[in-house]
C-alpha positions in Angstrom: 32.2 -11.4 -212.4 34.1 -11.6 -215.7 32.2 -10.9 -218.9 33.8 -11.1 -222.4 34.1 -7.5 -222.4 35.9 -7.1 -219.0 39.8 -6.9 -219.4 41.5 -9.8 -217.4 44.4 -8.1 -214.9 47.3 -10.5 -213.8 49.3 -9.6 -210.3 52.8 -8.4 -211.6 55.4 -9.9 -210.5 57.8 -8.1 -207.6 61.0 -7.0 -208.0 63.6 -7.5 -205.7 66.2 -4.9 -204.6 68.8 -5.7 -206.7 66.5 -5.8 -209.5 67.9 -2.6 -211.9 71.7 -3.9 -211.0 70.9 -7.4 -212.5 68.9 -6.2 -215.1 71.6 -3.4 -216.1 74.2 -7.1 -216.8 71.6 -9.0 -217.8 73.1 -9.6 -221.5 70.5 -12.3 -222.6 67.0 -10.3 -221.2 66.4 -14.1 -219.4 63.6 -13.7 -215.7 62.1 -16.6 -214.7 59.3 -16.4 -211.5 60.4 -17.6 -208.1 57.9 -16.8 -205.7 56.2 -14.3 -206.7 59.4 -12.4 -208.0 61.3 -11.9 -211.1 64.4 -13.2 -211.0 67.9 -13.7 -213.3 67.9 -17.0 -215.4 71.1 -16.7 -217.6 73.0 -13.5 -217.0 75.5 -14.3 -220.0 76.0 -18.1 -220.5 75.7 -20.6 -218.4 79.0 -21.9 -218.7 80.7 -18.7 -217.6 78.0 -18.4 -214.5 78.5 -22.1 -213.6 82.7 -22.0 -213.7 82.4 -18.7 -211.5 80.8 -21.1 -208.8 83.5 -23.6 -209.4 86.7 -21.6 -210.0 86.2 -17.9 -208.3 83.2 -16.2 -207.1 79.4 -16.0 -207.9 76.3 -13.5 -206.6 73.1 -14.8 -206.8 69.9 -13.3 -205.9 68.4 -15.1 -203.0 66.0 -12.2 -201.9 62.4 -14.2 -203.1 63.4 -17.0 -200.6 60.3 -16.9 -198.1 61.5 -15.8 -194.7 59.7 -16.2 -191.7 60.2 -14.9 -188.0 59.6 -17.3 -185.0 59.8 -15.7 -181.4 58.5 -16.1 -178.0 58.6 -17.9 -175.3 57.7 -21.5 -176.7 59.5 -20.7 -179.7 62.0 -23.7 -179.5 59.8 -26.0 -178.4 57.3 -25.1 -181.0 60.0 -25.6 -184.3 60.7 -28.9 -182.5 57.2 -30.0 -182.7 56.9 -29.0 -186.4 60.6 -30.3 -188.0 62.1 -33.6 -187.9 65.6 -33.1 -186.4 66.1 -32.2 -182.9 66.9 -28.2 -182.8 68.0 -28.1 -178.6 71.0 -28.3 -179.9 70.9 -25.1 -181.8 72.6 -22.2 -180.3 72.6 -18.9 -181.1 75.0 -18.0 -184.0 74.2 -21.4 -185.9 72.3 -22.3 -188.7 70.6 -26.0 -189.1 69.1 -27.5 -192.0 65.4 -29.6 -191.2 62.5 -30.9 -193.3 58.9 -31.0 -191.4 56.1 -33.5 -192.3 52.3 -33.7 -192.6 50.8 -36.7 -190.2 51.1 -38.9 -192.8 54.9 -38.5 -192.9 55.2 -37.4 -196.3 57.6 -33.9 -196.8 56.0 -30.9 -197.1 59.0 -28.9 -197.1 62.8 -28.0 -196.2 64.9 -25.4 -195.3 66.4 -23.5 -192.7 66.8 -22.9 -189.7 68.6 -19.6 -187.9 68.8 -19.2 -184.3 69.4 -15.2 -183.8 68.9 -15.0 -180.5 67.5 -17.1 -177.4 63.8 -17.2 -178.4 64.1 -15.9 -181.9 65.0 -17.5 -185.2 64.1 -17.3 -188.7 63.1 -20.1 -191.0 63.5 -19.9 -194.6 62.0 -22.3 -197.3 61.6 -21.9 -201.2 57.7 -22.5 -200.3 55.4 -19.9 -198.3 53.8 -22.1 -195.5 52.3 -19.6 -193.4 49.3 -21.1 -193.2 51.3 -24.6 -192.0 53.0 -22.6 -189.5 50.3 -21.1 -188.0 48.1 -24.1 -187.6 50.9 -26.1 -186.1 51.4 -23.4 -183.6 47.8 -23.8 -182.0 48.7 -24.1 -178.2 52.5 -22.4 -177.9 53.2 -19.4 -176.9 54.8 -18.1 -180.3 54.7 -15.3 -182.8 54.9 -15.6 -186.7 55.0 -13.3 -189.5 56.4 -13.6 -192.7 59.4 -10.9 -193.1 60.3 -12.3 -196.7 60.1 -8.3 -198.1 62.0 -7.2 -195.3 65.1 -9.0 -196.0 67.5 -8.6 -198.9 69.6 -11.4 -199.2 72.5 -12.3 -202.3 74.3 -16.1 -202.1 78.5 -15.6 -202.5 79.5 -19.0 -203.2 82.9 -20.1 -204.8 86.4 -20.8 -203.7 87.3 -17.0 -203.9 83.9 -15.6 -201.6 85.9 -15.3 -198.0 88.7 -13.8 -200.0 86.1 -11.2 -201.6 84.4 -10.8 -197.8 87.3 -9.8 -196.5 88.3 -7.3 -199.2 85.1 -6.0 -198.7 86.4 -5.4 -194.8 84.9 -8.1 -192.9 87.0 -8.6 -190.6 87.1 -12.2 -189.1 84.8 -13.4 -191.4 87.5 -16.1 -192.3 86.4 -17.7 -189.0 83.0 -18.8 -189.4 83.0 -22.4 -189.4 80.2 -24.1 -191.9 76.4 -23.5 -190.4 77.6 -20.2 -188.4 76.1 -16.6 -188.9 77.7 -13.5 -187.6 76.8 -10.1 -187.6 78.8 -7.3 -189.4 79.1 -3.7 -190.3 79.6 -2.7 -193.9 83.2 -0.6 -193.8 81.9 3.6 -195.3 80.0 6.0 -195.2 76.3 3.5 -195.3 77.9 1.3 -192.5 75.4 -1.2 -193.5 74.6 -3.9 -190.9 74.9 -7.3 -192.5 74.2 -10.8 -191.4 76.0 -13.6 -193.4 76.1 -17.1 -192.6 78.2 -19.7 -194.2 75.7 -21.6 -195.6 74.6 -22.0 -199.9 73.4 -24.3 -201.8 76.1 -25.2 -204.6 77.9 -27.5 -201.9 81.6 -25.4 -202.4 82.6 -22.6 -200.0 80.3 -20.2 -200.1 78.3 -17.8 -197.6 74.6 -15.8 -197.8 74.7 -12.0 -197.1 71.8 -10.6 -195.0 70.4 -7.2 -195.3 68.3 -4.3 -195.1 66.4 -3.7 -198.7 67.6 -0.4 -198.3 71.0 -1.1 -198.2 70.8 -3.8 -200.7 72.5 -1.5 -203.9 75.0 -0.3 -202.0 76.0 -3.9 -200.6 75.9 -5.3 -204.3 78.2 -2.4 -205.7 80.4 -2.9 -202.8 80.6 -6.5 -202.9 81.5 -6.1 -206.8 84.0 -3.5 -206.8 85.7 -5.8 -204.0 85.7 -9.1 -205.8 86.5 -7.2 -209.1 89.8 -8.8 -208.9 88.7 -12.2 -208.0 86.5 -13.0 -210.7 83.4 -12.2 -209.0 80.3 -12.6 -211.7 76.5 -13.1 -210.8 74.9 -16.2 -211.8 71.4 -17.2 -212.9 69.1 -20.2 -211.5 70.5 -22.3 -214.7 73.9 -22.4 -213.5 73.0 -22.8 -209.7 71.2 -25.3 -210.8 74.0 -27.2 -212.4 76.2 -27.0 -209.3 73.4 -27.9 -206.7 73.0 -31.4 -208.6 76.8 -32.2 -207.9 76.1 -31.4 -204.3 73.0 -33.8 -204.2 70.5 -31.2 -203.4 67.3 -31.7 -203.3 64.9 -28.9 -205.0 61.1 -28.9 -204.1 58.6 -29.5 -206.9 61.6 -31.4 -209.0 62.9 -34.0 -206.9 59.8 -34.6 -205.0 56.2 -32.7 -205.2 55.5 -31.3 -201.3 52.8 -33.1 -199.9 50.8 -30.4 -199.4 50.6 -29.7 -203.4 51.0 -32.9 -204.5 47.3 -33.8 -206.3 47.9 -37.6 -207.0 47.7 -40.8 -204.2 51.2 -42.0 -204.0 53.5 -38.8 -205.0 54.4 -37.9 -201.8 57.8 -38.6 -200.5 58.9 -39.2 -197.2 62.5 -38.2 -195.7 63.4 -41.5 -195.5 62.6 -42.4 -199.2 64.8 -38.9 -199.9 67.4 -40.2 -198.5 67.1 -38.0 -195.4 67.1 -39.7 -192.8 69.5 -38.4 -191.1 67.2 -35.4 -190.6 64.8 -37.6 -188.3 65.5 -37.6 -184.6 63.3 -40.3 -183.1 64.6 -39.9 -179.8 63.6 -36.1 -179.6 60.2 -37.0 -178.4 57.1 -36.5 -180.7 57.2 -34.3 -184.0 54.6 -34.3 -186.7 54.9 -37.6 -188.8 56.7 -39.4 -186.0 54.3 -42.2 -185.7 54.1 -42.8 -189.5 58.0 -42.5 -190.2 58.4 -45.2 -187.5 55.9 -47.5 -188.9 57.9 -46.6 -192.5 61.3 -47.4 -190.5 59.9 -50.8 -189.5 58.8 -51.9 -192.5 61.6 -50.4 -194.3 61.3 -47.9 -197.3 59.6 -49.3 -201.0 61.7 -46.9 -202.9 64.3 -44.5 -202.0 66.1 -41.2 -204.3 69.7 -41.8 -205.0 72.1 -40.8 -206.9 73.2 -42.1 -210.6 76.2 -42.1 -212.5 75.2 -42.5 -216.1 77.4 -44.3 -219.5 77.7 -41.6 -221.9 77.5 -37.8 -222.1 74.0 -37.4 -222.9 72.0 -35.9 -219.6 69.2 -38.3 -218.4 66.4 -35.8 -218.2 63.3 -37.2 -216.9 64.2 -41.2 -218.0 62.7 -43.8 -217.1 64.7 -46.7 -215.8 64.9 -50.6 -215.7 66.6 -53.4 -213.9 67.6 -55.0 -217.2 68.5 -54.2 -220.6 64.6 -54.6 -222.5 62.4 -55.2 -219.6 59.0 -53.6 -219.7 58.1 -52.4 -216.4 60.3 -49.1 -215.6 61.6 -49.7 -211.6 62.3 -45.7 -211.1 62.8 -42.7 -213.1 65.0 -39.4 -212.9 63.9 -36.6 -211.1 67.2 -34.4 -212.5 70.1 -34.9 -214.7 73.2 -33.3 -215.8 76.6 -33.7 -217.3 78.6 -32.4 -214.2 81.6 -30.3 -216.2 84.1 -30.3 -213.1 83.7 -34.2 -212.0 83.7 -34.9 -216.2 80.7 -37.5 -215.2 77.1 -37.7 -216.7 75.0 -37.2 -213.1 71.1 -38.0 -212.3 69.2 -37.9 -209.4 66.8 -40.8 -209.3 63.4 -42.6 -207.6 64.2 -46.3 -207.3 61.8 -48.8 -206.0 63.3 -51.5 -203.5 65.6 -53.3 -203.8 67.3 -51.4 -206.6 68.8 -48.7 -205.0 71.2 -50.5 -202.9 74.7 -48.8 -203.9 76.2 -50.4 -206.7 73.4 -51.3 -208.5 72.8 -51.6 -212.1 70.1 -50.0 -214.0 69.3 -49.1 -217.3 67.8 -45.5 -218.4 66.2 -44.7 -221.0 67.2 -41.4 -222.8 65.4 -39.5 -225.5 67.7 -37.2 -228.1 66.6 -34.6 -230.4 68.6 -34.2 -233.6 67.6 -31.6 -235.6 64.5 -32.6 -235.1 64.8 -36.3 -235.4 63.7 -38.5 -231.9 66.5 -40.8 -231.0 66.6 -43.6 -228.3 68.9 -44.5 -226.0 69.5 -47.4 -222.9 72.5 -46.5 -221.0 74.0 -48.4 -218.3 73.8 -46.1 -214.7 75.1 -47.3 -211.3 73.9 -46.5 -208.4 76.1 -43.9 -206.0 76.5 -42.7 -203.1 75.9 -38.8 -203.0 77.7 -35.9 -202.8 78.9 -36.5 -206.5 81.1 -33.7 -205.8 82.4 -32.2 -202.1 85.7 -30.3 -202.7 87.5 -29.8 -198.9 87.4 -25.9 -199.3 83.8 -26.6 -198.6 84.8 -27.4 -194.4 87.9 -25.7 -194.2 88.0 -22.9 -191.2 89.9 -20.5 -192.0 89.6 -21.0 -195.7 92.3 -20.9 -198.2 93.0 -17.3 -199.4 93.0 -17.6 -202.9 
């Protein structure tokens, strides 16, 4: 029991293997949390870290996201019970991305999916869900464990990342096609195994490396010296952040509160209103929120997220938004803004109630500027749009361009 005199401890936060690299070119000293790590928010600026996503290469740190592995014999039909999309289609070697649902239909999570082997896959989300996991699980013959500190694991995303792969000696890695994984052998004397998929989250070409925590220097040093020529630079959550806007990804607790966490009626989202639909398989049979995402279906959804191209340069952060030009009652509001420097157009994610989020609609947001320390309003005009704001072709292409 704490007295006034007793000293208060607080958990530290973990480090992750490539801790003392990134701290060695952090120039700004700038860690944020993420999952009970301490991770890289601005190595330099963010407009250097966002233009290495766009125009060469990027490393980011993707060790904190929670891992889990899902074997045995009812493995499959176990993941099917618990996501939305129908995974018998997932072969070993691919990658699949799925949302899974309380009863109630509402999200509690996403993420994804990797089939290793027949019977064995890993699943990894930005939030931990053991608990989720193993209640679902009551019944099948399955095993789960969280293997989040056993994994070490960087993001390479950028037009130049299969270029820096194979300088690193990868051979063939220039033929994974988009949602693959393959398994590889570091070229020296550490011959590190590596896993990397071509996945990421920044919605250009880009893959994830996979690896032991011991190996996890000697990968990063390697992986630098290699793109060295190439522009390589590692990146912070600000400038991923920047670039997984114009891809239209969603981020847990920003555009939508899991249901699980979320403490007030009506704040959960479904798929459907996320505009993820095409992540629920009816036709798979029964999956957790099935009966309630059909009734939703039927009814048809009472608001939906879209995507907003906004007048003006000023980011809509956290607006509110009307059908008309001095109405009262706000119809939606933004979940996350940004002026997008490579599409040169002011972006928002946004929660619009029916009907206005038909494409091609008109709203109005309301944005809030501080001038040196003087409050400003603004209503600019936003249209609603379809999303990807921005899917450049060297995101698909198999082989990639060498550049």
């Amino acid at each position: 029991m704490l007295t006034e005199s007793a000293p208060l401890y607080r958990q530290p936060l973990l480090k992750t293997p490539f801790h003392e690299r990134a701290r060695q070119l952090s120039q700004v000293d700038s860690f944020i949390p993420w999952a009970g790590y301490t991770t890289v928010d601005v190595f330099t600026t963010v407009e250097q870290e966002y233009f290495a996503i766009r125009n060469a290469a990027s490393v980011y740190d993707l060790t904190p996201m929670v891992k889990y592995r899902i074997a045995g014999a009812d493995a499959l039909r176990f993941l099917n019970r618990l996501v939305t999309r129908d995974l018998r289609r997932l072969r070993p070697g691919r990658v699949a991305y799925s949302v899974w649902c309380n009863d109630q239909g509402h999200l509690i999570d996403d993420g994804t999916v990797f089939c290793l082997a027949e019977g064995e896959y890993r699943l990894c989300a930005a939030e931990r869900q053991l608990d989720w996991l193993l209640d679902s699980s009551v019944g099948f013959d399955v095993g789960i464990a969280e293997v989040t500190e056993e994994v070490a694991a960087l993001a390479l995303q950028g037009p130049t990342s299969c270029a820096v792969l194979k300088a690193l000696g990868l051979a063939g890695v220039e033929q994974l096609k988009p949602f693959a994984l393959g398994s590889f052998v570091l070229p020296g004397p550490s011959a590190a195994p590596l896993m990397v998929s071509r996945t990421g989250f920044t919605g250009d070409l880009g893959y994830e490396l996979w690896m032991r925590p011991a190996d996890a220097e000697t990968v990063w040093d390697a992986l630098m010296e290699a793109g060295r020529t190439r522009g390589i630079r590692p990146i912070g959550s600000r400038a991923l952040n920047i670039a997984r806007i114009e891809a239209g990804f969603l981020l847990p607790n920003v555009d939508f509160v899991p249901a699980e966490h979320a403490v007030h009626l009506g704040t959960e989202r479904s798929p459907l209103e996320l505009g993820l639909a095409w992540l629920v398989d009816f036709g798979k049979g029964h999956f957790t929120g099935r009966r309630a995402l059909l009734e939703e279906q039927r009814r048809g959804a009472r608001r939906c997220l879209v995507g907003l191209d906004v007048e003006g340069q000023k980011p809509a952060h956290n607006a509110l938004l009307y059908a008309e030009h001095g109405a009262r009652r706000p119809v939606g509001s933004v979940t996350s803004a940004v002026w997008s420097p490579t599409a040169k157009r002011n972006l928002a994610l946004a929660m619009l109630d029916a009907p206005h989020f038909a494409p091609g609609r008109a709203v109005w947001a309301e944005i809030y500027l501080n001038r040196e320390l003087v409050w400003e309003r603004r209503m600019a005009r936003a249209r609603v749009v379809e999303r990807p704001f921005y899917a450049p072709e060297r995101r698909r292409l198999t082989p990639p361009a060498d550049f």
